[in-house]
Structures are given as structure tokens and as C-alpha cells.
C-alpha positions as CSV (number, residue, x, y, z in Angstrom):
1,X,-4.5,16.0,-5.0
2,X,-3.1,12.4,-4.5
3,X,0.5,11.9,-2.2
4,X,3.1,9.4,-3.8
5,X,3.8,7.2,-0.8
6,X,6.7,5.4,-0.8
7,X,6.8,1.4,0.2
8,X,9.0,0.0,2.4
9,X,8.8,-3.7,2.4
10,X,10.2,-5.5,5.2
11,X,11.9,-9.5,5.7
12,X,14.3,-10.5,7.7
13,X,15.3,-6.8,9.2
14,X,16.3,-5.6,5.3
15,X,14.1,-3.4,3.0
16,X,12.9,-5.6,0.0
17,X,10.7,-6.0,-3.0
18,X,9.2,-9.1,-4.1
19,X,8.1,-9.6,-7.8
20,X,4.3,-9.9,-7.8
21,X,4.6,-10.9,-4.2
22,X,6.4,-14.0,-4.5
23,X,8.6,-14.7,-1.5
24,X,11.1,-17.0,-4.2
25,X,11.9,-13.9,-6.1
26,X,13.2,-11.2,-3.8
27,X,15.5,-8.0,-4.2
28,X,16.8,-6.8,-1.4
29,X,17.7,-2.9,-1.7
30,X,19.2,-2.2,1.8
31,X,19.5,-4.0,5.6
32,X,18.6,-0.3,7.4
33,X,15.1,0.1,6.7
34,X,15.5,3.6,9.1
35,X,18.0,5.2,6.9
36,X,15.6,4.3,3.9
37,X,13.0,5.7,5.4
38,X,14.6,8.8,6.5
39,X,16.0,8.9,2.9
40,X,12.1,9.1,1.4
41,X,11.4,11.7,4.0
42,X,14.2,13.9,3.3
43,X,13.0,14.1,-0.3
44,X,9.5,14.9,0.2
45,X,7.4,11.7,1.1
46,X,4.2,12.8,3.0
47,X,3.6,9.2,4.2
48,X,5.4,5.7,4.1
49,X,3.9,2.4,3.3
50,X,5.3,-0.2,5.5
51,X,4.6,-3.9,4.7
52,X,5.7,-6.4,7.4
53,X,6.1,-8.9,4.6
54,X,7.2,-12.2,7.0
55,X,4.3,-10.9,8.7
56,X,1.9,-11.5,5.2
57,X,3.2,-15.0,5.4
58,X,2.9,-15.9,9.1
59,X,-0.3,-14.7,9.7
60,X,1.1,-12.5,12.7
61,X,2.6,-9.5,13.5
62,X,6.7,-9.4,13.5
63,X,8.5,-6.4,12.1
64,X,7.0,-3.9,15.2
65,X,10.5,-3.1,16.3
66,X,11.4,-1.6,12.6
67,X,8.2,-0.4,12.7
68,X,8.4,1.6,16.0
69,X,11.9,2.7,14.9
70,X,10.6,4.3,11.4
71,X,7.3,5.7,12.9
72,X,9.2,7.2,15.6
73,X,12.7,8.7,13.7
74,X,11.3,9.4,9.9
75,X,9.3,12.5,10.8
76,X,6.2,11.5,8.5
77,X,3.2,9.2,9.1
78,X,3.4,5.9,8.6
79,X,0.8,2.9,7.4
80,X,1.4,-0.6,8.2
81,X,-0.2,-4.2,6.6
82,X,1.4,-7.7,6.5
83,X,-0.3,-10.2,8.7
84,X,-2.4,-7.7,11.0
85,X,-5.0,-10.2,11.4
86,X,-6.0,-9.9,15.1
87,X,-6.9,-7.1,17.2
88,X,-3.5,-7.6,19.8
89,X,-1.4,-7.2,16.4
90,X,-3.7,-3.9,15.0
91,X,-3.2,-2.6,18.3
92,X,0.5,-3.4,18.6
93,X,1.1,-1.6,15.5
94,X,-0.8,1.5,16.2
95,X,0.8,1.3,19.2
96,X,4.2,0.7,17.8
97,X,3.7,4.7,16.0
98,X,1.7,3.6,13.0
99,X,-0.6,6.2,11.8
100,X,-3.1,3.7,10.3
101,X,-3.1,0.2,9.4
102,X,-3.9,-2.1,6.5
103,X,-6.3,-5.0,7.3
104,X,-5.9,-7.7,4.8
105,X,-6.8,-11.4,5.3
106,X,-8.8,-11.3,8.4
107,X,-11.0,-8.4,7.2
108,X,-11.6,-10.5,4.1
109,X,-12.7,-13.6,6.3
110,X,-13.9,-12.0,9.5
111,X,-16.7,-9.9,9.3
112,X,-16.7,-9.7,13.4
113,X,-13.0,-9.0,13.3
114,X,-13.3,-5.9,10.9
115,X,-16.3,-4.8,12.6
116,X,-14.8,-4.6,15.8
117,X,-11.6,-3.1,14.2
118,X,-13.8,-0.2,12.1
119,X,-15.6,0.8,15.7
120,X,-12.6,0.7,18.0
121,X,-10.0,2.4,15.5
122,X,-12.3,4.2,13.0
123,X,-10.2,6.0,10.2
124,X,-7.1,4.5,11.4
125,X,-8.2,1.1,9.5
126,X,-7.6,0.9,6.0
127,X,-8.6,-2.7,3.4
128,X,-6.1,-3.8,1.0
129,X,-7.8,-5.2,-1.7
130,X,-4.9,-6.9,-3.3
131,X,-6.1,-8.4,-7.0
132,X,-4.5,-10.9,-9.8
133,X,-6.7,-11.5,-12.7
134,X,-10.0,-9.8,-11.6
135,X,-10.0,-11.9,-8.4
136,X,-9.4,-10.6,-4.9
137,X,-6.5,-12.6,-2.9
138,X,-5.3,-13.0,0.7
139,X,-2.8,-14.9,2.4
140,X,0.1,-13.3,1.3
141,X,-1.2,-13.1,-2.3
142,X,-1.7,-16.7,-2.3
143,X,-4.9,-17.8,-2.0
144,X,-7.8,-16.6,-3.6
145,X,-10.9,-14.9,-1.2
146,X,-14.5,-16.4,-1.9
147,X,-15.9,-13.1,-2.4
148,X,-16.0,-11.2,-6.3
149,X,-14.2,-7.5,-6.1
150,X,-17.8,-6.2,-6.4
151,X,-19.2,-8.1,-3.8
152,X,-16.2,-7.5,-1.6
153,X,-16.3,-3.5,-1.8
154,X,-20.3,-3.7,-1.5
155,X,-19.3,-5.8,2.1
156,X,-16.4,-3.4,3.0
157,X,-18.2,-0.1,2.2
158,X,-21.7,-1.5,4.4
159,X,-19.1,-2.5,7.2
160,X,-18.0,1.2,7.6
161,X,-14.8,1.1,5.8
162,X,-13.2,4.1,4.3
163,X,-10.3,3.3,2.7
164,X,-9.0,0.6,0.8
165,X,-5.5,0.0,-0.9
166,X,-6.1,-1.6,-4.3
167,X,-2.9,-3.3,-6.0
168,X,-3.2,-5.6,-8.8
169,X,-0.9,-8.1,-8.0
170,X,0.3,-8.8,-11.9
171,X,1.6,-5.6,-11.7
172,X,3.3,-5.2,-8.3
173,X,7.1,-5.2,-8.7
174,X,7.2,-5.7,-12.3
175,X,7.4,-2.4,-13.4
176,X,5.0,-2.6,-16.4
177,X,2.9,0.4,-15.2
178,X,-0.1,0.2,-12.9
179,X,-3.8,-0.8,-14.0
180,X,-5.4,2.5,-13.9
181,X,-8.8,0.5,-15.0
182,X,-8.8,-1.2,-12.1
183,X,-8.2,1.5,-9.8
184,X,-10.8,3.9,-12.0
185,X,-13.2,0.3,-11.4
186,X,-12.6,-0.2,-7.2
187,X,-12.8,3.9,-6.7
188,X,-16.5,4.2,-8.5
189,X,-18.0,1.0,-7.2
190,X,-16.2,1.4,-3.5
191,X,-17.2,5.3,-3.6
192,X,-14.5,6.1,-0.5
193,X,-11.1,6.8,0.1
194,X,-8.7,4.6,-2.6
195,X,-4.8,4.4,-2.3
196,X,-3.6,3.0,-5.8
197,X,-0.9,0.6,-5.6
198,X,1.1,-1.9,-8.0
199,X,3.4,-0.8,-11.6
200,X,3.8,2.9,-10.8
201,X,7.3,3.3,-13.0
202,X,7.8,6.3,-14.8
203,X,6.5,10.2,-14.7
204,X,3.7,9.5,-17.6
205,X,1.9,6.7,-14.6
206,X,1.8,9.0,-11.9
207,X,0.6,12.2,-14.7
208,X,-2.0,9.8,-16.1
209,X,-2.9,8.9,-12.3
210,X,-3.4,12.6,-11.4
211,X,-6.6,12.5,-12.8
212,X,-8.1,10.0,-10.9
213,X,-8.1,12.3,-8.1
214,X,-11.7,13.4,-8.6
215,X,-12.9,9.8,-8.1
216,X,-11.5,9.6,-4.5
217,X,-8.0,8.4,-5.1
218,X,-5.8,10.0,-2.9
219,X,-2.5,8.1,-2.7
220,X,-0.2,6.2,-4.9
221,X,1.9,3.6,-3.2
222,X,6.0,3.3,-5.7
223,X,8.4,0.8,-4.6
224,X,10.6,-0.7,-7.0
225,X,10.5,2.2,-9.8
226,X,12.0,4.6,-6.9
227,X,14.6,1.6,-5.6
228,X,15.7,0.7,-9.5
229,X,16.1,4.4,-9.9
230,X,13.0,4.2,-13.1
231,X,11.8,7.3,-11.5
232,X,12.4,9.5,-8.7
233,X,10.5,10.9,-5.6
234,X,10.7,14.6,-6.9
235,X,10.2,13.5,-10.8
236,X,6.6,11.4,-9.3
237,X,5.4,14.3,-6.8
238,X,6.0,16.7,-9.6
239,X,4.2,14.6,-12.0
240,X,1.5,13.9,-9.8
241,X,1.0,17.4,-8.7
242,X,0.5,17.9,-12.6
243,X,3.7,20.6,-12.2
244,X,4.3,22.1,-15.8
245,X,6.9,20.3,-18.2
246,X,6.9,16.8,-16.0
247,X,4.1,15.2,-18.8
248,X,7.3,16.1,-21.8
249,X,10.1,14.9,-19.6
250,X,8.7,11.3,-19.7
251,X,11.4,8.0,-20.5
């Protein structure tokens, strides 16, 4: 059955979201990303998703300290992307208390780089696939990659990858509900693990999401549908689970 994992995105020592991951139009939704991630715990997260968003735009590591203070005080596993595009950064992370990591960028561009990463750190590496219009993107959502989304998880799934993180960026922070196509598209041609991210907003998304489950998705990443209060953690684990009455309860 897939987890509802909730994100955590980092800047400037708060807890933000950005609105299809645009760094002009932030909402900042608390400066103690520890209590809010004790706060997810308490109510039944499995996992966190923590993105070291100055970290997406530098290229570089440089949220570790809120990292190792979530990883080590929240009492549930934590994954980590944003600007992990060497192996001193994956291995600061990792070593920093995150559970697994999210190669973005570099795995995109470095077919050495990943390589290395997928033999030293195995299962603890995870792809985001991040994708606006059809189009896979890096760089902090900016720039688009040379390869097509089919050629891409063709590359990544030869390379011994076996997870990725798909989020359609379009979707991320806008609460409009997530592209289940997509994610239906990604899990059958990438044939592994598949975290769904980007839109999850209300009980009928994570319902409808349950049943991708037999196609390898396992996770669903919710950020700003928990923090605007669209939905809660119980309400989407219940809904997810497929528990009975949450598919009549919907807003």
C-alpha cells in the first residue's frame, strides 16, 4: 500500500513551499522545521521528504544542519534532494541521518556520477524526475534536460536505479490535484519503485491514487494541501489506505 509522505521544504532555516517551484513566489509556513517535523510524525507520517531548496538553486549541499536535526529528533526516516549533485554532498547527507537521498541534476547529466552513486549507496539513492509539459527538468526546475521522459527512465532503469520521485512540476504547489497519467505513464515504462509527487489536495487524490499501488507506486509526497489545511495527515492515510467512508467524505 503506498505511505503519504509529508514534504518539508527548506530556505533560509524556515519551512516553505514554492508555487511550481518558483523561488519569486514563496509561502513560508513556519521558521522551526523540527517542530514541523515532529508535528507530521506525531500524526502518523512513516517518512519525511526533505528538500534543501537553496540547495536546488546553488548546486550544493546547505540545509545538513536542519537536516541532521530532523533525521535525528523526528523518530521516522527521512529522504533528502535539493542540490545533491556530488558524491561529498550524497555522503554528507546520508551521513547527516538521511535514510535515502534524491539525485536530481547530476544524475540527469552524469552518467559516471550516478553510476558511482547506485554502486556505493545502492537502495539508498533515489531519481527525481521532476516534469513541466511532458519534458523532464533540472536545475531547480529551470532548465530543461536533453533527454525525453522515455529515454530518461530507459537510462535510469539500465543504470541500476530503483526508485524515482516523479512530480509534474505544473502541478507542484498549486493545489489542482496531481497528474495521475503521468505517474500511471513513469511507473509502467520505469517498471521500479515510483514515489508520486505534485497536486495531492484533497481525500478523492490520494483514494484515486491508491490504486496505482499495483504498478509500483509506493509513496505520495503532500505539501501545501497539509500546510493550507485542504486536507489532513489522518484524512490522506485513511484515504490512501482505502479505509471505508474516506471516498464519501470528499470536499
Amino acid at each position: 500500500m503506498p505511505e503519504v509522505i509529508p514534504a518539508i521544504d527548506l530556505r533560509s532555516g524556515r519551512c516553505v513551499r514554492l508555487a511550481q517551484g518558483r523561488r519569486d513566489r514563496e509561502i513560508a509556513y513556519g521558521d522551526d522545521p523540527l517542530e514541523m517535523a515532529r508535528r507530521w510524525a506525531g500524526e502518523g507520517a512513516r517518512r519525511l521528504h526533505l528538500v534543501d531548496l537553496d540547495g536546488a538553486f546553488e548546486g550544493r549541499l546547505t540545509q545538513a544542519r536542519a537536516i541532521e536535526s530532523i533525521a535525528r529528533n523526528c523518530g521516522v526516516p527521512v529522504q533528502v534532494g535539493g542540490g545533491l549533485r556530488t558524491e561529498p554532498d550524497v555522503e554528507a547527507a546520508l551521513g547527516a541521518g538521511a535514510d535515502r537521498v534524491i539525485l536530481g541534476t547530476a544524475a540527469l547529466e552524469d552518467e559516471v556520477f550516478l553510476a558511482r552513486a547506485i554502486e556505493r549507496w545502492g537502495e539508498k539513492v533515489a531519481v527525481a524526475i521532476d516534469v513541466r509539459d511532458g519534458q523532464p527538468v533540472m536545475k531547480g526546475w529551470e532548465e530543461a534536460a536533453r533527454s525525453t521522459l522515455g529515454d530518461l527512465l530507459k537510462r535510469l532503469r539500465h543504470a541500476g536505479v530503483r526508485r524515482v520521485v516523479v512530480t509534474d512540476v505544473e502541478r507542484d504547489g498549486m493545489l489542482d490535484g496531481p497528474n495521475l497519467i503521468l505517474v500511471a505513464g513513469v511507473a509502467r515504462l520505469f517498471g521500479g519503485a515510483v514515489i508520486a509527487s505534485g497536486g495531492f489536495t484533497s481525500r478523492e487524490d490520494f483514494s484515486r491514487a491508491r490504486r496505482l499501488g499495483m504498478l509500483g507506486v509506493e509513496g505520495v509526497v503532500v505539501g501545501k494541501a497539509l500546510y493550507e489545511g485542504r486536507v489532513t495527515l489522518r484524512e490522506a492515510i485513511e484515504a490512501l489506505a482505502g479505509e471505508p467512508g474516506t471516498e464519501s467524505r470528499g470536499r
